[in-house]
N, C-alpha and C positions, 0 to 999 in steps of 0.2 A: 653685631647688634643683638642677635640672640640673646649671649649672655647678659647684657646687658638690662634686656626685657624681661630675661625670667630673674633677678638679680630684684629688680623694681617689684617683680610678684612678690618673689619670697620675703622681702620686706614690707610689702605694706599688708601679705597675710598674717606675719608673723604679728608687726604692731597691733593690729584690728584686734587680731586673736587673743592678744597678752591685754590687750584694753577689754575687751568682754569680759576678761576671764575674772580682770581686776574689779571691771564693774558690772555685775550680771546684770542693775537694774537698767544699763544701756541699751542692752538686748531687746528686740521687738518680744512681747508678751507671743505667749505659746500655750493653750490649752495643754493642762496635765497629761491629757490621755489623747492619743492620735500618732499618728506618723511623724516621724524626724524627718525634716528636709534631707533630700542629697547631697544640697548645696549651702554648707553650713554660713552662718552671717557673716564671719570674716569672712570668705571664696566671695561672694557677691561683692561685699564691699571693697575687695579689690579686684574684682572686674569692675567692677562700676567706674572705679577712679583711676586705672587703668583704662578705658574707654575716653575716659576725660582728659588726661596728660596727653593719648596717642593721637586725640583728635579724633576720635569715631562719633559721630551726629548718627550715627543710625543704627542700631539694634543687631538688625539683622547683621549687617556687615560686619560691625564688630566680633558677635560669634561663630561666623564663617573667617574671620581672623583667626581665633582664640581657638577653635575644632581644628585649623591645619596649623596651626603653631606652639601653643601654648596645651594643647592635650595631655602633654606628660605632667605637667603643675595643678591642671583639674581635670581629674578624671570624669565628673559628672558634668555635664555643661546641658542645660535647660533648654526648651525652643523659647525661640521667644517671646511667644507671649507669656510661658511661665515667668522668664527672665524679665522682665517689663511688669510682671503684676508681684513679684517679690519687691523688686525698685522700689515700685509705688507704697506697697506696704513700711518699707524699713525709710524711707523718704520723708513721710509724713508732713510733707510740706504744704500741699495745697490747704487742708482743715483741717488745723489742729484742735485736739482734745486735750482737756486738761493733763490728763498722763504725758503727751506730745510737750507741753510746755515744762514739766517736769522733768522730764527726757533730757529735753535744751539748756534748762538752767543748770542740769548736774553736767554737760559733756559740755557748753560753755567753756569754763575752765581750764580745761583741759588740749584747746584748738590753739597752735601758733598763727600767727597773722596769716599765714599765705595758705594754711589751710580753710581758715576763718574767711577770707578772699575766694579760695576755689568754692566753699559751700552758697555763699554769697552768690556766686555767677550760676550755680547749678539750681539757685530757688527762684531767682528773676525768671531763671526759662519757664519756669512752672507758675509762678506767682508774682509776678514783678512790684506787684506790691503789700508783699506780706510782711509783719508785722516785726518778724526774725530777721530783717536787713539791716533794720536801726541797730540791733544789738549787735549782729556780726563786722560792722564797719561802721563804729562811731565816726562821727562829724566831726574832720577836723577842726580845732579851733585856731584859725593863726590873723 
């Protein structure tokens, strides 16, 4: 199972990482001047979705997961409330701003159905009626 789990890391950091890199303006905005996170946007975004695949509903547990298991694939791991107010920040789901909408219709494109599906069930928990469902899972017509 191990390898397996760190297998699923190194893939979806590697894609995140190779998707930023291709498109910086997907990256959350970051003042010129100040501190570089520890925990760069790919490492979140696949803890995050990592969290989501393994079934972790809760924060904390998941990075008492991740600190006895997964430590040698990130070395920096956040408490949680950093890990929770990074989320939120790279998330943007609850109220978006026009850049948010901008954000969406460029990385739109780029989502296959079941990830378009996974983002889908991750905005309901926060917004169940936000505006980004319509677009993420059109209506069938049959």
């Amino acid at each position: 199972m191990t390898n397996d789990v760190d297998t699923l890391a190194t893939a979806l950091y590697a894609t995140t990482d190779d998707m930023l890199k291709e498109h910086p303006d997907l990256a959350p905005w970051r003042p010129s001047v100040g501190n570089t996170p520890r925990l760069s946007d790919a490492e979140l975004v696949a803890l995050a979705t990592m969290q989501a695949i393994l079934g972790y509903t809760s924060e904390a547990k998941w990075l008492r997961h991740t600190r006895a298991h997964l430590r040698h694939l990130f070395p920096y791991l956040p408490q949680q409330p950093g890990y929770n107010k990074r989320l939120r920040k790279v998330a943007k789901a609850k109220a978006t701003r026009e850049k948010d909408e901008i954000d969406f219709e460029a990385v739109l494109p780029l989502l296959d159905a079941p990830t378009r599906a996974w983002l889908a069930d991750a905005i309901k928990v926060i917004a169940p009626h936000h505006p980004w469902l319509r677009r993420l899972l059109p209506v069938s017509r049959t």
